[in-house]
N, C-alpha and C positions, 0 to 999 in steps of 0.2 A: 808765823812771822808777824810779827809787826807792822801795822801799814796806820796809816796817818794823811788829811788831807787837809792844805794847806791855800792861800790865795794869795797871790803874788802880780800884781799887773804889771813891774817892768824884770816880771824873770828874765834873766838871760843867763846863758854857759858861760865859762864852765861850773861855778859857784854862786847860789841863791842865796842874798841876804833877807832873809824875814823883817818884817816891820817889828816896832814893839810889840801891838795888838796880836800878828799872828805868832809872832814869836810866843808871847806869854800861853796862849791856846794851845801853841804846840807840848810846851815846858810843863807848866805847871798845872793845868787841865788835863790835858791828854798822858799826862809826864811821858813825856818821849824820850828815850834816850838814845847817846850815841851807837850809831851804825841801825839805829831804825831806818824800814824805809819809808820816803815820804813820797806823797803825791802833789804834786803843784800844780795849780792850775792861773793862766794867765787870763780869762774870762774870754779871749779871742780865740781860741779853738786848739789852742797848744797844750800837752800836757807832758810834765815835765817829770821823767823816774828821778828821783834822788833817795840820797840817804843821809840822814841827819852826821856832819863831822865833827860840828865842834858847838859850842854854847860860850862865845867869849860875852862876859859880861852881860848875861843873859839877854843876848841875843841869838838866836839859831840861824848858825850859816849850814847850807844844805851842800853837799858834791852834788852835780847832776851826771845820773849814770848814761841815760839816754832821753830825748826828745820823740814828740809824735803830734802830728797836726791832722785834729779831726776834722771830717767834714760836717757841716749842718745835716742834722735830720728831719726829713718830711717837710711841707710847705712853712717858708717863712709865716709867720704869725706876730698880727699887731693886736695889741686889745686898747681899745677904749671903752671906757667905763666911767660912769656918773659917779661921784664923790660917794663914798659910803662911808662910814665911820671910820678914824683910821687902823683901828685895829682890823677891823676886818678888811681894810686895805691890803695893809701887809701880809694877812693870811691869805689873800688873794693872791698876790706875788710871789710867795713863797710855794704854794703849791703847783701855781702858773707855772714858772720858773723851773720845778722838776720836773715839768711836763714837754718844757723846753718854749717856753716864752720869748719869741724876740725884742718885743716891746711893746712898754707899757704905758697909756697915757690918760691919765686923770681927767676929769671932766667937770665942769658945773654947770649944771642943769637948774633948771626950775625947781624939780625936786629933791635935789641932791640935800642929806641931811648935814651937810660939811660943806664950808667954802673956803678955799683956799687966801689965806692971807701972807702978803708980800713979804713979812719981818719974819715969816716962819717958813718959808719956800725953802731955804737954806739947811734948814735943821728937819725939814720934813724929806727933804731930798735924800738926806746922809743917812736917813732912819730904816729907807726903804731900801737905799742900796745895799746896808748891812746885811737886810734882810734875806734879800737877792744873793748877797755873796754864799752866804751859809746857805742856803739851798743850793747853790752849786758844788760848796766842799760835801753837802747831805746827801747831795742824788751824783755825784761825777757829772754832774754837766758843765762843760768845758768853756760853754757860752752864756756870759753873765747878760743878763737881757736888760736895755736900753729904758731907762726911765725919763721921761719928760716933766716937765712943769705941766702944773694944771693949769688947762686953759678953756675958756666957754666953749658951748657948744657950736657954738655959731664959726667961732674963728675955725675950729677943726674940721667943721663940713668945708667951710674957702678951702682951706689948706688943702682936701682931699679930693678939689676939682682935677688935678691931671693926677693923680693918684694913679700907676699899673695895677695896684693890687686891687681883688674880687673884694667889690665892698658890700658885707652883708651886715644885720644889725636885727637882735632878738625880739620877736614879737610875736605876740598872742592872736594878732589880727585873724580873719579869716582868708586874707590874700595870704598868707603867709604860708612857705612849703616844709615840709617836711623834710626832705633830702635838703642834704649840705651840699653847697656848687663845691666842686673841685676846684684847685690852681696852685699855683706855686709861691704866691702869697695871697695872705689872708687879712682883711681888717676888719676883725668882728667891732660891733657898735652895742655895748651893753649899760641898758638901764641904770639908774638909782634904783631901791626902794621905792615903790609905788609906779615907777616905769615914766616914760618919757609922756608929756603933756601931748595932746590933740593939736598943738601947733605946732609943737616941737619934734612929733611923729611925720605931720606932711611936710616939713625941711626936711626932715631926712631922705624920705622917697625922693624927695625932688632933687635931691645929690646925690641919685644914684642906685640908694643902697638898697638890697635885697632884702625882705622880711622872712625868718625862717622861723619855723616853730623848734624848739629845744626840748620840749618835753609837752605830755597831754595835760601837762597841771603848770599850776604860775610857781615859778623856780624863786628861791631867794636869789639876789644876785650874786652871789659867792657862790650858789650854786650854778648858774647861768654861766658864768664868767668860766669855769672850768672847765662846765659842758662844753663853753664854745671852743677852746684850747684843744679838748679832745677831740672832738669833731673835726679838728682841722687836722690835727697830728695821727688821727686814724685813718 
């Protein structure tokens, strides 16, 4: 059988209208046709059985056979992360994101090799959510994870003063522990390239946050960034 998976943020029953975007992906990429079944996913934890009815004017309206509302798995998870190229941003979220990423928040650092500019915030937002979406039609995860604006380092330590979540943040230091703390949310704090500055490291302690080691070697941070994801999700 035919199966196909689609993203929809205001599905509702008993009939799904497709956007253009996911329509034309369903159509003429995937060529779906009538009485295929499809999968929907509204990125909040609903997923939705249907089957392709009709294609008026190439647009795909779906029947929906039945509904189902997942629950979250494993601890909530926040990543911040120091600006890295944007491509390797996006592969960061993208992999995040099937690992089951709840939210993602850009950062500029000292040495972040990217800094976020305000005429582009718009278009760099739309880039990443795309990105985010198709990793959830790629892996069935039903929860599209929360992307922020980039904001300094500084504003995001204020920000995470009454913060409930275990605020932990990767480092080579020799305070730094080996086991991952447990909890039911997580806000890991990961580097740029070259890792956070010697002034920039004691603000973070001083807000909090835990130093853990992620690996015996220095991670790239695309690799860092995943480790901590899995760390938390295992």
């Amino acid at each position: 059988m035919h199966r196909h998976c689609c993203f929809a943020k205001e599905a509702s029953g008993p009939k799904i209208i497709l956007d253009a975007q996911e329509s034309n992906h369903l159509l003429r990429v995937h060529r779906a046709q009538i009485g295929h079944a499809v999968t929907v996913l509204d990125g909040k934890g609903t997923v939705w059985h249907t089957r392709l009815s009709s294609t008026d004017r190439h647009v795909a309206v779906l029947e929906v056979l039945h509904a189902e509302t997942q629950a979250p798995m494993g601890p909530k998870i926040t990543l911040a992360i120091g600006l890295p190229k944007h491509k390797i941003l996006g592969e960061i979220l993208r992999h995040a994101t099937e690992l089951g990423l709840n939210t993602l928040i850009p950062l500029a650092t000292e040495h972040s090799e990217v800094h976020p500019h305000a005429e582009r915030l718009e278009h760099q937002h739309e880039r990443l959510e795309h990105i985010a979406i198709e990793a959830c039609k790629q892996s069935g995860n039903p929860f599209l994870p929360k992307i922020l604006n980039p904001c300094s380092l500084d504003a995001f330590l204020v920000s995470t003063a009454h913060n409930p979540s275990l605020k932990l943040y990767a480092s080579l230091g020799p305070e730094a522990t080996p086991n991952t703390p447990k909890g039911p949310e997580l806000l890991w704090l990961i580097g740029p390239e070259g890792g956070f500055s010697t002034t920039e490291d004691l603000r973070i302690r001083q807000a909090g946050f835990t130093p853990v080691r992620l690996a015996p070697y220095v991670l790239r941070v695309e690799t860092a960034a995943l480790c901590a994801v899995c760390r938390g999700k295992g």
